[in-house]
PQR file with spaces between the fields and no chain letter, atoms N, CA, C, O and H, PARSE charges and radii, in Angstrom:
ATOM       1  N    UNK     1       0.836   -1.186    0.000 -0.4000 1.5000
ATOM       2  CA   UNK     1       0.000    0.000    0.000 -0.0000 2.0000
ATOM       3  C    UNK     1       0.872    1.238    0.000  0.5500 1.7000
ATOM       4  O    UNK     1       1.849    1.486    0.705 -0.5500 1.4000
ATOM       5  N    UNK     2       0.227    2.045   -1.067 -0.4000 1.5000
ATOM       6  CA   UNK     2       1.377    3.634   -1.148 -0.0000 2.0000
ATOM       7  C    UNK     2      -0.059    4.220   -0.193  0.5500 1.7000
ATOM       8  O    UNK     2      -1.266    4.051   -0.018 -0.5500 1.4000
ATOM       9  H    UNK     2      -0.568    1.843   -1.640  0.4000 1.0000
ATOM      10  N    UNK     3       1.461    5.237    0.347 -0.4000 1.5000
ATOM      11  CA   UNK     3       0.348    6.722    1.092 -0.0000 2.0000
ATOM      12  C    UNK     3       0.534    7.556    0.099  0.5500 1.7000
ATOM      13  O    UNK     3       1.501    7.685   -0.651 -0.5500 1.4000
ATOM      14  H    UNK     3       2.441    5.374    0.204  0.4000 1.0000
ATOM      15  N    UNK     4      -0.731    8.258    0.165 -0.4000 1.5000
ATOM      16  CA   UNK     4      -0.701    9.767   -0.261 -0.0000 2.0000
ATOM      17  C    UNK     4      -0.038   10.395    0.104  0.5500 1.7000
ATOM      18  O    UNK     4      -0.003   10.537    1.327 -0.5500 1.4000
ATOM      19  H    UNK     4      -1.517    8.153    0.774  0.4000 1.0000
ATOM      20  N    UNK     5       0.814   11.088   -0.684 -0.4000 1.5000
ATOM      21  CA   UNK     5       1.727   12.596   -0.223 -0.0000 2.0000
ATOM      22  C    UNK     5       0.711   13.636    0.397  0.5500 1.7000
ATOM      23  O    UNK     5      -0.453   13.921    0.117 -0.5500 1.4000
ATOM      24  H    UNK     5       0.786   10.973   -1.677  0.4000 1.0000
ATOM      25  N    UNK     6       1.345   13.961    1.074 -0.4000 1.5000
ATOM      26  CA   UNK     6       0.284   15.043    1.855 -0.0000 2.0000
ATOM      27  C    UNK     6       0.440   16.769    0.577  0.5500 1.7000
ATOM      28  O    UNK     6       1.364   17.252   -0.077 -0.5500 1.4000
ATOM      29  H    UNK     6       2.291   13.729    1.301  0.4000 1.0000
ATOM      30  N    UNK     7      -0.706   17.060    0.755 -0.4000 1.5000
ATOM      31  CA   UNK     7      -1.430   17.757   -0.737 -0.0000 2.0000
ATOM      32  C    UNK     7      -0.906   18.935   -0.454  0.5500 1.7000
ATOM      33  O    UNK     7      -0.484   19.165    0.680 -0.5500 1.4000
ATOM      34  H    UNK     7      -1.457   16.667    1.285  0.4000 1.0000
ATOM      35  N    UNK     8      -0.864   19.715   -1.296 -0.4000 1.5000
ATOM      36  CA   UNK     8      -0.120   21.153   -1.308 -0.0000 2.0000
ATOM      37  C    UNK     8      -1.459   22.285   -0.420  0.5500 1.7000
ATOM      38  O    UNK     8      -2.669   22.065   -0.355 -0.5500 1.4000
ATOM      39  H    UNK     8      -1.206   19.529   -2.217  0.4000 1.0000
ATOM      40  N    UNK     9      -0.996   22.994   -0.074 -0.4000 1.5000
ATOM      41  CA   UNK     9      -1.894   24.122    0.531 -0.0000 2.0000
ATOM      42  C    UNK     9      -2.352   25.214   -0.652  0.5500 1.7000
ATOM      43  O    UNK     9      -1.496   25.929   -1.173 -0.5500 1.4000
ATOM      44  H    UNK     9      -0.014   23.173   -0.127  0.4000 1.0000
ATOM      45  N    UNK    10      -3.671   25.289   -1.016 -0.4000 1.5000
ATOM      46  CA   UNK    10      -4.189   26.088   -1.948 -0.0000 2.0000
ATOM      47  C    UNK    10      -3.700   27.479   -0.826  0.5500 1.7000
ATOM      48  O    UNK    10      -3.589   27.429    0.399 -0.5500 1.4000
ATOM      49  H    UNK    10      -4.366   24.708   -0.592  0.4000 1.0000
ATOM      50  N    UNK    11      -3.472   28.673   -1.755 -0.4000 1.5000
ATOM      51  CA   UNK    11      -4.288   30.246   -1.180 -0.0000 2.0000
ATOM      52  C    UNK    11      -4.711   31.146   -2.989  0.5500 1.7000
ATOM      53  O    UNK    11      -4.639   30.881   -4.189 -0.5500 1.4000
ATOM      54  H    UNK    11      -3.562   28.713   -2.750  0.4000 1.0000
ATOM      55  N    UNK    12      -5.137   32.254   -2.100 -0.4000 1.5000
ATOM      56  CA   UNK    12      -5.478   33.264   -3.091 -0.0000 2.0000
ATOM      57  C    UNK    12      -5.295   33.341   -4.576  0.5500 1.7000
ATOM      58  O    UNK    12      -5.959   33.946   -5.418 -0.5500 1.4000
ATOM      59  H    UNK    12      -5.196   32.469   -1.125  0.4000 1.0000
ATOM      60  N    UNK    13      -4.288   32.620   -4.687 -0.4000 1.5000
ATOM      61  CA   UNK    13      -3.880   32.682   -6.168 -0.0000 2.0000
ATOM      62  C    UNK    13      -3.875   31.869   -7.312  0.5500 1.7000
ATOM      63  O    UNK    13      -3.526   32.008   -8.484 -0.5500 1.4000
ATOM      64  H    UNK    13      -3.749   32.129   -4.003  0.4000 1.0000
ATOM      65  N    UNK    14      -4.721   30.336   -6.129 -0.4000 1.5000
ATOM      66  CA   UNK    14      -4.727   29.558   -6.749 -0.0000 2.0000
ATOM      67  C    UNK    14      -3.459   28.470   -7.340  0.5500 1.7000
ATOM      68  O    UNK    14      -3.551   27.493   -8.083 -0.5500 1.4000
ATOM      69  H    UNK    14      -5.005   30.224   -5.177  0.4000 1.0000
ATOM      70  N    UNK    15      -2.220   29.120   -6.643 -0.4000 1.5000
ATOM      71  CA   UNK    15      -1.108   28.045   -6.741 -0.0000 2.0000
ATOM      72  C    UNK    15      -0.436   27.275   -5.454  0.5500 1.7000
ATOM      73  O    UNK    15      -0.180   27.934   -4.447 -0.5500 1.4000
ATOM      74  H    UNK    15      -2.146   29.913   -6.039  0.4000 1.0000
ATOM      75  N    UNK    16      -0.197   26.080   -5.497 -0.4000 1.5000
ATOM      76  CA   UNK    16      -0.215   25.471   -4.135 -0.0000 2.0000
ATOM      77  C    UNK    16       1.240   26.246   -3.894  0.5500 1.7000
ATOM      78  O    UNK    16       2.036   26.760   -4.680 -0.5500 1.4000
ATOM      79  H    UNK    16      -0.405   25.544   -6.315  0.4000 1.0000
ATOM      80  N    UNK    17       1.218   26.060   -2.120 -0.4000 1.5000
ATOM      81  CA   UNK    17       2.488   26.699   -2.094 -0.0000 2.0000
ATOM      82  C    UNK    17       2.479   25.480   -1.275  0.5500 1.7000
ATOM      83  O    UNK    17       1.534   24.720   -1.063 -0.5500 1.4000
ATOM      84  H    UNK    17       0.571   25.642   -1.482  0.4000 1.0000
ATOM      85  N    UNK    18       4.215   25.396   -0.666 -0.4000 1.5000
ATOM      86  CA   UNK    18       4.619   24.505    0.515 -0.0000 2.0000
ATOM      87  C    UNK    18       5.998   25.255    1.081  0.5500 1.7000
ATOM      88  O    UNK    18       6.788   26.118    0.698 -0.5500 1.4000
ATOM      89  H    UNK    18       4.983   26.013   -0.839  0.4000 1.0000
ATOM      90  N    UNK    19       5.760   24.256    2.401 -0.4000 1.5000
ATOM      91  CA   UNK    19       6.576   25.050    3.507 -0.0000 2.0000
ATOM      92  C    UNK    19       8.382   24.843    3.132  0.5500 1.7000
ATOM      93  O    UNK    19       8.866   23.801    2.689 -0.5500 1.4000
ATOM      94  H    UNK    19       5.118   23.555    2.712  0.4000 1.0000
ATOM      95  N    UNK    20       8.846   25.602    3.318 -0.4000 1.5000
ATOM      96  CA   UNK    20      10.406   25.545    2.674 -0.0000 2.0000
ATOM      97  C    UNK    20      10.822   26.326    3.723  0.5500 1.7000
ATOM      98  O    UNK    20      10.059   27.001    4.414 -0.5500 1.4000
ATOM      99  H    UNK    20       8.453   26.449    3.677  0.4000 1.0000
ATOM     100  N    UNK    21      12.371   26.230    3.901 -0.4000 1.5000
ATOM     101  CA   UNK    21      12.925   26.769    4.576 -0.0000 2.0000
ATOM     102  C    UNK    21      13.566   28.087    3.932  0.5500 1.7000
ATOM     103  O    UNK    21      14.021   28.961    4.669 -0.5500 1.4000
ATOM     104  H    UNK    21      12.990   25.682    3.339  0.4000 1.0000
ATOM     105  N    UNK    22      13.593   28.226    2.355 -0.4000 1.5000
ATOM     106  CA   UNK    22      13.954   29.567    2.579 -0.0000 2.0000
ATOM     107  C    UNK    22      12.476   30.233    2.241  0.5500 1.7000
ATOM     108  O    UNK    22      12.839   31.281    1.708 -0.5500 1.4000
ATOM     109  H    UNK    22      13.223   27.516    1.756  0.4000 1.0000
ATOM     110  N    UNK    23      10.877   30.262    2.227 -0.4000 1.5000
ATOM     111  CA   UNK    23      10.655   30.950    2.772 -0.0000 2.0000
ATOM     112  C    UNK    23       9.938   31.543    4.176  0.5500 1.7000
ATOM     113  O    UNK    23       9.028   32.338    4.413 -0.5500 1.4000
ATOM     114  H    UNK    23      10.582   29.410    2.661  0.4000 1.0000
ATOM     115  N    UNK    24      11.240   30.366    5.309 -0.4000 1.5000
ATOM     116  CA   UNK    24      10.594   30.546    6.256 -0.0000 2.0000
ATOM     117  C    UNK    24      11.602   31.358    6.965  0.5500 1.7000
ATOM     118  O    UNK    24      11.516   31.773    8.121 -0.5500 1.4000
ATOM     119  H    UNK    24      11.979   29.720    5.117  0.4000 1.0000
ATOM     120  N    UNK    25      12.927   31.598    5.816 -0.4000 1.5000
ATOM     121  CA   UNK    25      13.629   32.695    5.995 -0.0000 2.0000
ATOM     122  C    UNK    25      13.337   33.993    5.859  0.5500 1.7000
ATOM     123  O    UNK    25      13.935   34.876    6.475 -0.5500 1.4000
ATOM     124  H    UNK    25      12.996   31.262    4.877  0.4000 1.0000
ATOM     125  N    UNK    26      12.509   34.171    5.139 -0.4000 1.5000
ATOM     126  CA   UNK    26      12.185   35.050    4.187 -0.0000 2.0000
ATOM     127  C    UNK    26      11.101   35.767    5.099  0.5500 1.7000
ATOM     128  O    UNK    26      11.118   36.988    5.250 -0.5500 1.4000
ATOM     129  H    UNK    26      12.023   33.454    4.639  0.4000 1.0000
ATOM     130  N    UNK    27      10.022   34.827    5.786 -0.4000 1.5000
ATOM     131  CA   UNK    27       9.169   35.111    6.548 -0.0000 2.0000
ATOM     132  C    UNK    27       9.949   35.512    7.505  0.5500 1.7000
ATOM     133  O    UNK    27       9.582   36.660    7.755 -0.5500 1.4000
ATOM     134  H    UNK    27      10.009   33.835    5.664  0.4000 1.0000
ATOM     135  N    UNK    28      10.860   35.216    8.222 -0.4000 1.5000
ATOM     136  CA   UNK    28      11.852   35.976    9.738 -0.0000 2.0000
ATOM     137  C    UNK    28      12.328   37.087    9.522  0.5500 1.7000
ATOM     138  O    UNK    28      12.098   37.986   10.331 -0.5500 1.4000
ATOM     139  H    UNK    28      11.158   34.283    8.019  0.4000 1.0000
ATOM     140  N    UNK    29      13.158   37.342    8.322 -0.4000 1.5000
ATOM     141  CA   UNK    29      13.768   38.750    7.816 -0.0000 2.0000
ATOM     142  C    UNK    29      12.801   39.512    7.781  0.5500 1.7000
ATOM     143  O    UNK    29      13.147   40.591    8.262 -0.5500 1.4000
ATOM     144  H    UNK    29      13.345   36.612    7.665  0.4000 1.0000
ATOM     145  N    UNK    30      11.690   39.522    7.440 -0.4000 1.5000
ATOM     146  CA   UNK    30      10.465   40.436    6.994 -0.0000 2.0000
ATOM     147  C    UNK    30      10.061   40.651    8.391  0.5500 1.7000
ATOM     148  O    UNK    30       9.986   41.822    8.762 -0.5500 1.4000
ATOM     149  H    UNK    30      11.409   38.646    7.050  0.4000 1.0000
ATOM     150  N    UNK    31       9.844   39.907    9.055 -0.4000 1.5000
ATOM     151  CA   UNK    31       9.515   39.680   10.507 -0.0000 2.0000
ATOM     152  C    UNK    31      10.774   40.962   11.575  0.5500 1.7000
ATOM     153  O    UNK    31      10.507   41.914   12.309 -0.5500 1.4000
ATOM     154  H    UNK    31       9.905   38.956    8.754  0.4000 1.0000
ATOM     155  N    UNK    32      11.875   40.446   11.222 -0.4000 1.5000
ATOM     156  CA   UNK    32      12.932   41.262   11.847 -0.0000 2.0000
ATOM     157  C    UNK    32      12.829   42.581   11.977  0.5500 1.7000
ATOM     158  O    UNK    32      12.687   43.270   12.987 -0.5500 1.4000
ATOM     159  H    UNK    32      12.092   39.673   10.626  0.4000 1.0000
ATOM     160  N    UNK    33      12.965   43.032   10.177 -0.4000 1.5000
ATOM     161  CA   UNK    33      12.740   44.630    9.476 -0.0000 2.0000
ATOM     162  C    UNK    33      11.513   45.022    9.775  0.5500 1.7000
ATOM     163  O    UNK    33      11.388   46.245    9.830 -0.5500 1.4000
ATOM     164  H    UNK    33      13.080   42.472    9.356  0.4000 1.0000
ATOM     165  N    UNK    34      10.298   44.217   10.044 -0.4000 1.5000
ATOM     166  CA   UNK    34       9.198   44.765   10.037 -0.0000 2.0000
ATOM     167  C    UNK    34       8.262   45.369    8.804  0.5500 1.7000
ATOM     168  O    UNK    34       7.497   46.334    8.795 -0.5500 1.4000
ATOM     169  H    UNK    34      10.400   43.224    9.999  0.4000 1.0000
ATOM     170  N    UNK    35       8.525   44.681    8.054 -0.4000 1.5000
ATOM     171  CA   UNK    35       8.210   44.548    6.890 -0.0000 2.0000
ATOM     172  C    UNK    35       7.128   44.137    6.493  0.5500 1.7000
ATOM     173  O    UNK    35       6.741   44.577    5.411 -0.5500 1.4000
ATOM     174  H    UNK    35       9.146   43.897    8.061  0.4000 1.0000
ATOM     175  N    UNK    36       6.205   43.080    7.285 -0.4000 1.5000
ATOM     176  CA   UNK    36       5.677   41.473    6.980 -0.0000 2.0000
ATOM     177  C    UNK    36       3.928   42.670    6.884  0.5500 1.7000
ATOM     178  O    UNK    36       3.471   43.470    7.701 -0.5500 1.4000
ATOM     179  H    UNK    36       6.520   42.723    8.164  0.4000 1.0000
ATOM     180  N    UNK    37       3.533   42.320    5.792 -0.4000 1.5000
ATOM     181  CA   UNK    37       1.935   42.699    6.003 -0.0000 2.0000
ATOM     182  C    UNK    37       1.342   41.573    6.568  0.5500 1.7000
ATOM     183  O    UNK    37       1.805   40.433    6.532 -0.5500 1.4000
ATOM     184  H    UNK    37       3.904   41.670    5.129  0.4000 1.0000
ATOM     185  N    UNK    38       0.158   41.980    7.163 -0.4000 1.5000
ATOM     186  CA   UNK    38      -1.005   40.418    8.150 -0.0000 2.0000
ATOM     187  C    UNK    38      -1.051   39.926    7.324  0.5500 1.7000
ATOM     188  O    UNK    38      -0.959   38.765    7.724 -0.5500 1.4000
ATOM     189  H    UNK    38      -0.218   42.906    7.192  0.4000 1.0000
ATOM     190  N    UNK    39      -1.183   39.870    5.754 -0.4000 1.5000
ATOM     191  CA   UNK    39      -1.951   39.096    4.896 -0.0000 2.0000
ATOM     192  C    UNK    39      -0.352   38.096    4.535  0.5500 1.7000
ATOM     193  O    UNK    39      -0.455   36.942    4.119 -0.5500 1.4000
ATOM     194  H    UNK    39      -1.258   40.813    5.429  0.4000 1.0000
ATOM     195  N    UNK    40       0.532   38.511    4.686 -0.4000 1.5000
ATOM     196  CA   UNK    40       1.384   37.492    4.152 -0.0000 2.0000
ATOM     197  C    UNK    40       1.464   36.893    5.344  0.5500 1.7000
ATOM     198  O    UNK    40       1.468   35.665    5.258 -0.5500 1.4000
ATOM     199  H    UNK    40       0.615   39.448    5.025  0.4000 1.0000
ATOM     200  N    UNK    41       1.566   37.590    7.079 -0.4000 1.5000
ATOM     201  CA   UNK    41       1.890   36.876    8.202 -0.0000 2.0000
ATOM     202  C    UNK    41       0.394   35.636    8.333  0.5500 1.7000
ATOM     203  O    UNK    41       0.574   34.590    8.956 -0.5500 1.4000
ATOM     204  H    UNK    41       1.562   38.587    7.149  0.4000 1.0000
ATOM     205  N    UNK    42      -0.640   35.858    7.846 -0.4000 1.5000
ATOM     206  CA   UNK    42      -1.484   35.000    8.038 -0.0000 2.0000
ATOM     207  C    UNK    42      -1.287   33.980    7.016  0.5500 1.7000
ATOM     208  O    UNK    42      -1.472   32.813    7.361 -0.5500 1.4000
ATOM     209  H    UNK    42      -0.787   36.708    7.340  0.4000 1.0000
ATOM     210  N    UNK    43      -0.958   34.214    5.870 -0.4000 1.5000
ATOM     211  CA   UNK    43      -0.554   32.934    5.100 -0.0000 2.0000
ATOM     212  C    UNK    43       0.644   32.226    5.011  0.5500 1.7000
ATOM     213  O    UNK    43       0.807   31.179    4.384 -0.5500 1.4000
ATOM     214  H    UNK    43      -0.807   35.162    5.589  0.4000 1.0000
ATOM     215  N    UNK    44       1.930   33.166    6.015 -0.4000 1.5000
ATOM     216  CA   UNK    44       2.968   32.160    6.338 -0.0000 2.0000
ATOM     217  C    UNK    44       2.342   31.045    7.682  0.5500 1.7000
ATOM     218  O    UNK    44       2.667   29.899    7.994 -0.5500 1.4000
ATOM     219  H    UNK    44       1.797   34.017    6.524  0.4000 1.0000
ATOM     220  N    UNK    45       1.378   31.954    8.214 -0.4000 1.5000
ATOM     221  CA   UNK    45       0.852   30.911    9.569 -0.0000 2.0000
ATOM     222  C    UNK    45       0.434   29.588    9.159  0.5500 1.7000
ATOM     223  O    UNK    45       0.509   28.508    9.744 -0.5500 1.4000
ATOM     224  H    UNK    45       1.114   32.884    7.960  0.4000 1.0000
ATOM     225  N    UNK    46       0.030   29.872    8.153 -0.4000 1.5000
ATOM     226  CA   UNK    46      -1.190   28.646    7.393 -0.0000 2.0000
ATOM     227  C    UNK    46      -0.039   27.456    6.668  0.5500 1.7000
ATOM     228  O    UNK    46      -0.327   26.299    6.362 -0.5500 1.4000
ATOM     229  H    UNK    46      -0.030   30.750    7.677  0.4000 1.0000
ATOM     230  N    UNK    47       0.979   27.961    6.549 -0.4000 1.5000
ATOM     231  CA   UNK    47       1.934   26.756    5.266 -0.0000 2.0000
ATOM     232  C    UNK    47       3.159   26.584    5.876  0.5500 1.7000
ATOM     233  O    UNK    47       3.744   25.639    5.346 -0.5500 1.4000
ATOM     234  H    UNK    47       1.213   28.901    6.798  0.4000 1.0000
ATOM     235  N    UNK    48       4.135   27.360    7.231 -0.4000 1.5000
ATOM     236  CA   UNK    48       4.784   27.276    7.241 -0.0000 2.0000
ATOM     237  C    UNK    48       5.076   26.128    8.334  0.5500 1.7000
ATOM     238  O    UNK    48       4.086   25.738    8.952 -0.5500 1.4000
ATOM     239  H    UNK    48       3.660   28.127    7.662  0.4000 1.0000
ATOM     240  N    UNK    49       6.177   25.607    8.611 -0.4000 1.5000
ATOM     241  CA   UNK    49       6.499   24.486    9.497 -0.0000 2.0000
ATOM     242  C    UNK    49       6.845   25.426   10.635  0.5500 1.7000
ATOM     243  O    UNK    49       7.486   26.446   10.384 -0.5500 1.4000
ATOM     244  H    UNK    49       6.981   25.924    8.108  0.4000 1.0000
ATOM     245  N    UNK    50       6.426   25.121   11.981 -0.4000 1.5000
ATOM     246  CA   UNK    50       7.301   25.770   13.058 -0.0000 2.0000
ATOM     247  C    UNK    50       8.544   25.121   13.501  0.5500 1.7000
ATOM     248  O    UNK    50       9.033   25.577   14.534 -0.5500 1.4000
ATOM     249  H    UNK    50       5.905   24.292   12.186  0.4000 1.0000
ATOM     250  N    UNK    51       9.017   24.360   13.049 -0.4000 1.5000
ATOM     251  CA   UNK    51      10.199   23.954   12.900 -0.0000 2.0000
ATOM     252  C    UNK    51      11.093   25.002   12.060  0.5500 1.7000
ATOM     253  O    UNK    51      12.026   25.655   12.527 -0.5500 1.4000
ATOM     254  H    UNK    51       8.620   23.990   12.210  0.4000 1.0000
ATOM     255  N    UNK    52      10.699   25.032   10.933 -0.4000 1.5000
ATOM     256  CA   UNK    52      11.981   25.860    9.865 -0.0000 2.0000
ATOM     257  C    UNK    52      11.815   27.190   10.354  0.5500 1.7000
ATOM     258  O    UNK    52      12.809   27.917   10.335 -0.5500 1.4000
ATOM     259  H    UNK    52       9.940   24.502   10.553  0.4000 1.0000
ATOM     260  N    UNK    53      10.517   27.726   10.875 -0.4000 1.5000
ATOM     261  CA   UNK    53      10.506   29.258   11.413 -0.0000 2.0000
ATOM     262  C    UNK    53      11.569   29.176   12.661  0.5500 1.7000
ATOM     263  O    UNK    53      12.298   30.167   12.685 -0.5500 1.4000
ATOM     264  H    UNK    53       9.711   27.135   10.891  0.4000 1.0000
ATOM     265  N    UNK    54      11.795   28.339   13.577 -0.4000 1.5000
ATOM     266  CA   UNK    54      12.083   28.270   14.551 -0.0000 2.0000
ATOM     267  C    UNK    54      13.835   28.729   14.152  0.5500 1.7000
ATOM     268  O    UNK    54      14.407   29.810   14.293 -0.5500 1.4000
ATOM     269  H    UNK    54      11.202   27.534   13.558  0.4000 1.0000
ATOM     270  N    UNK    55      14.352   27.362   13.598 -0.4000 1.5000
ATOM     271  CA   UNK    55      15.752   27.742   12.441 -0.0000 2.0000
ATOM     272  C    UNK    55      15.951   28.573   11.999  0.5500 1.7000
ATOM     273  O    UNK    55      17.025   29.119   12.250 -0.5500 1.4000
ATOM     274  H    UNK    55      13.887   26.484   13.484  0.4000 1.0000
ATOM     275  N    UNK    56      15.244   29.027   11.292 -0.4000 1.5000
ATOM     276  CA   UNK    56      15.315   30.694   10.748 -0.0000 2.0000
ATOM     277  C    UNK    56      15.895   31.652   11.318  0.5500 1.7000
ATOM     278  O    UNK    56      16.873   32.334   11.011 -0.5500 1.4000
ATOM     279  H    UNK    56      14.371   28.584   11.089  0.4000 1.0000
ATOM     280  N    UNK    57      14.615   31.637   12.910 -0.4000 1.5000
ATOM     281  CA   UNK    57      14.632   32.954   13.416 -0.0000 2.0000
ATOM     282  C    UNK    57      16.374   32.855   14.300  0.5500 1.7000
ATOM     283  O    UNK    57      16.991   33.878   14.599 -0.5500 1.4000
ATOM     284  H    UNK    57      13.821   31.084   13.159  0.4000 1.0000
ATOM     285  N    UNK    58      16.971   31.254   14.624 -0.4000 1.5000
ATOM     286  CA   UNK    58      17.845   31.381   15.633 -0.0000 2.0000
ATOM     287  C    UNK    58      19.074   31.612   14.637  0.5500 1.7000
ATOM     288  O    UNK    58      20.147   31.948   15.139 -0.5500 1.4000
ATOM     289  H    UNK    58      16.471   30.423   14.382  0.4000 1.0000
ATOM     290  N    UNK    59      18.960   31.424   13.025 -0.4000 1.5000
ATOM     291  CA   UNK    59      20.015   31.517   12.010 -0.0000 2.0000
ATOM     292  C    UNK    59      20.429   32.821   11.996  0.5500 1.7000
ATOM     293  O    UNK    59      21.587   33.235   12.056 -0.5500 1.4000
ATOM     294  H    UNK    59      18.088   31.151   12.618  0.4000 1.0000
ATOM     295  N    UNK    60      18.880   33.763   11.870 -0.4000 1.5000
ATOM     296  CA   UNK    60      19.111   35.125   11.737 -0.0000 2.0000
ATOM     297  C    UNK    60      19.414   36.153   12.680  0.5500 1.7000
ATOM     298  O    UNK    60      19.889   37.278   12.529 -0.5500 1.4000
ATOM     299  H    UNK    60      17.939   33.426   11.822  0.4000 1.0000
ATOM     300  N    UNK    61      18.873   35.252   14.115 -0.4000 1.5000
ATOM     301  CA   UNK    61      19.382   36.095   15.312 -0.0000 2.0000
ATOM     302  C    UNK    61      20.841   35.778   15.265  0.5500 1.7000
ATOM     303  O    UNK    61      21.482   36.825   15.174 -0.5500 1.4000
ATOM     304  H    UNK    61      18.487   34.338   14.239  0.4000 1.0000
ATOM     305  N    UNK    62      21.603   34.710   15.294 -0.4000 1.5000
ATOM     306  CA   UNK    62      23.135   34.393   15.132 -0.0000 2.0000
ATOM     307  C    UNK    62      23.666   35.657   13.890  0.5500 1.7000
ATOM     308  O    UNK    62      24.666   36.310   14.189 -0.5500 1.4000
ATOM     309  H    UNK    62      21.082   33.859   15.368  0.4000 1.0000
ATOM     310  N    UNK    63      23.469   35.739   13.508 -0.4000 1.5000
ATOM     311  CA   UNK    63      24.068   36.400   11.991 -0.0000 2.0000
ATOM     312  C    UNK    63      24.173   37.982   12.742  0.5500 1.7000
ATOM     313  O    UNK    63      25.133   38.737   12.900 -0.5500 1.4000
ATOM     314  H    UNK    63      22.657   35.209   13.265  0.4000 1.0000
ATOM     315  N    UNK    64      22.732   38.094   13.113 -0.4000 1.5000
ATOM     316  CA   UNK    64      22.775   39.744   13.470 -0.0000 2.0000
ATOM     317  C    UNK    64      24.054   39.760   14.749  0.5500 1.7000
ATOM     318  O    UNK    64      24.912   40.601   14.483 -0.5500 1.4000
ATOM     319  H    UNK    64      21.952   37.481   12.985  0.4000 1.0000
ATOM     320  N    UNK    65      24.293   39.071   15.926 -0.4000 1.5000
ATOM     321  CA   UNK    65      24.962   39.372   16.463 -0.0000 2.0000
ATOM     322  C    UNK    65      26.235   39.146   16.388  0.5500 1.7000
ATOM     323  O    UNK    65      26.981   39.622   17.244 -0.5500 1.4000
ATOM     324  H    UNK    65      23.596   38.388   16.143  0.4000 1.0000
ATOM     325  N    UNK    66      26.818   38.223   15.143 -0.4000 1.5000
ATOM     326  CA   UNK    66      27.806   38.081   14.450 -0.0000 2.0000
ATOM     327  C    UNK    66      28.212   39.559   13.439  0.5500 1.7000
ATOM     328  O    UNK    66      29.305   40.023   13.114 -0.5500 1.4000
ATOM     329  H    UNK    66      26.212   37.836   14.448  0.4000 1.0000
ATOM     330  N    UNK    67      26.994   39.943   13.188 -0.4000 1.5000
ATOM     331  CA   UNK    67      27.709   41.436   12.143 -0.0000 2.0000
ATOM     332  C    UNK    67      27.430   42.664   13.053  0.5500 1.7000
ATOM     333  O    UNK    67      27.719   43.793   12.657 -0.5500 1.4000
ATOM     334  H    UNK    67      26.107   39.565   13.452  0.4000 1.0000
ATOM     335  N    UNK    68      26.867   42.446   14.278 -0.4000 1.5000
ATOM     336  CA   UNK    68      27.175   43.862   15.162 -0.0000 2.0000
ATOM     337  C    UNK    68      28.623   43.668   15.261  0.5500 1.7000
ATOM     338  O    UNK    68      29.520   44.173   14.586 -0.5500 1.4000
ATOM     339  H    UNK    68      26.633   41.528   14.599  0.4000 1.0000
ATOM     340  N    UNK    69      28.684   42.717   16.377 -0.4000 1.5000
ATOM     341  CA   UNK    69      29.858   42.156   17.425 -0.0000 2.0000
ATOM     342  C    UNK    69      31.094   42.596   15.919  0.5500 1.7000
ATOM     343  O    UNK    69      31.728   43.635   16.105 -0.5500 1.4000
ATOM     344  H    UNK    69      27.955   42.307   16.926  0.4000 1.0000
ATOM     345  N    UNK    70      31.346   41.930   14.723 -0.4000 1.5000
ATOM     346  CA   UNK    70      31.906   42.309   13.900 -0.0000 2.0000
ATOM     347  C    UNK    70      32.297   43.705   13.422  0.5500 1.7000
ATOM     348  O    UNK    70      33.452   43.948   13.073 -0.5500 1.4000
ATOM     349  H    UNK    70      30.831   41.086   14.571  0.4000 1.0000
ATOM     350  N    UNK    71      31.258   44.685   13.407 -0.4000 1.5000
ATOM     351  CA   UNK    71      30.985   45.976   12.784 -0.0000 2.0000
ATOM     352  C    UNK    71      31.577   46.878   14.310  0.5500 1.7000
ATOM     353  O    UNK    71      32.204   47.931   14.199 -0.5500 1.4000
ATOM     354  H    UNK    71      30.320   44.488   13.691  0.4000 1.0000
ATOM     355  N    UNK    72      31.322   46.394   15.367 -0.4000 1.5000
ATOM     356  CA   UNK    72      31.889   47.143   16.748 -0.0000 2.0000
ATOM     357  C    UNK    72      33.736   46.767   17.047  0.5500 1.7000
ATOM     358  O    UNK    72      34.589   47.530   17.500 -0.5500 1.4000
ATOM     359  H    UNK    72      30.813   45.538   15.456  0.4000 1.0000
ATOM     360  N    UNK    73      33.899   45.163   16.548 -0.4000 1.5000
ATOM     361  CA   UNK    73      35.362   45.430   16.613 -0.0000 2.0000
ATOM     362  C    UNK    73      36.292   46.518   15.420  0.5500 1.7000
ATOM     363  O    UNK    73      37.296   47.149   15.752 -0.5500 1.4000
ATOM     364  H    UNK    73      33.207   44.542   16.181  0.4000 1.0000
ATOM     365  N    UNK    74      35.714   46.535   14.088 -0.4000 1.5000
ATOM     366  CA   UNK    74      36.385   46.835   13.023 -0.0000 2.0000
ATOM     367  C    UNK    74      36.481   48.522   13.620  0.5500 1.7000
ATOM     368  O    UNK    74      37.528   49.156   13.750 -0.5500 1.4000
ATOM     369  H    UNK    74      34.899   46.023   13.819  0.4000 1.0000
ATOM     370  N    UNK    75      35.176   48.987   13.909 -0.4000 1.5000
ATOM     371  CA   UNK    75      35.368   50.920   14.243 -0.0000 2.0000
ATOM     372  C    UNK    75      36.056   50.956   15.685  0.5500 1.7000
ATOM     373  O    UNK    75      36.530   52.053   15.982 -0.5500 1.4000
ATOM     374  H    UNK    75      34.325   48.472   13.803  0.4000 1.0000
ATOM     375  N    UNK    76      36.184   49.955   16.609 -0.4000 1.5000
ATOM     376  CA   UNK    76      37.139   50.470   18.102 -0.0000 2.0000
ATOM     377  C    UNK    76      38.352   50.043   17.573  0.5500 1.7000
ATOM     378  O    UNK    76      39.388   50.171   18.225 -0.5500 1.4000
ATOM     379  H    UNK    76      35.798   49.064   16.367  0.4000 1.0000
């Protein structure tokens, strides 16, 4: 017996989307800058894994305090 692949998530546009990690990057950066309109934050809610958001957000918090900490040694 085969399983069914689990089915793509319809929205608005009529094209399935699925959860990926880069855009659950994509969703954190936007998130960070403040960028994110409700309508995209409600349809990353709907498709995204809280797993890869989770990755994301600790990839992008690492990075930011890697290019302060960086950007504060280079000017002292």
């Amino acid at each position: 017996m085969q399983k069914n692949p689990e089915p793509k998530r319809e929205h608005g546009n009529g094209r399935a989307r699925d959860s990926s990690p880069l855009r659950a990057m994509s969703a954190v950066l936007g998130a960070f800058i403040g960028i994110r309109k409700s309508s995209a934050r409600d349809r990353d809610l709907a498709s995204l894994k809280p797993v890869h958001v989770i990755v994301a957000g600790i990839v992008a918090a690492a990075l930011f305090v890697i290019i302060i900490v960086t950007l504060v040694n280079l000017i002292a």
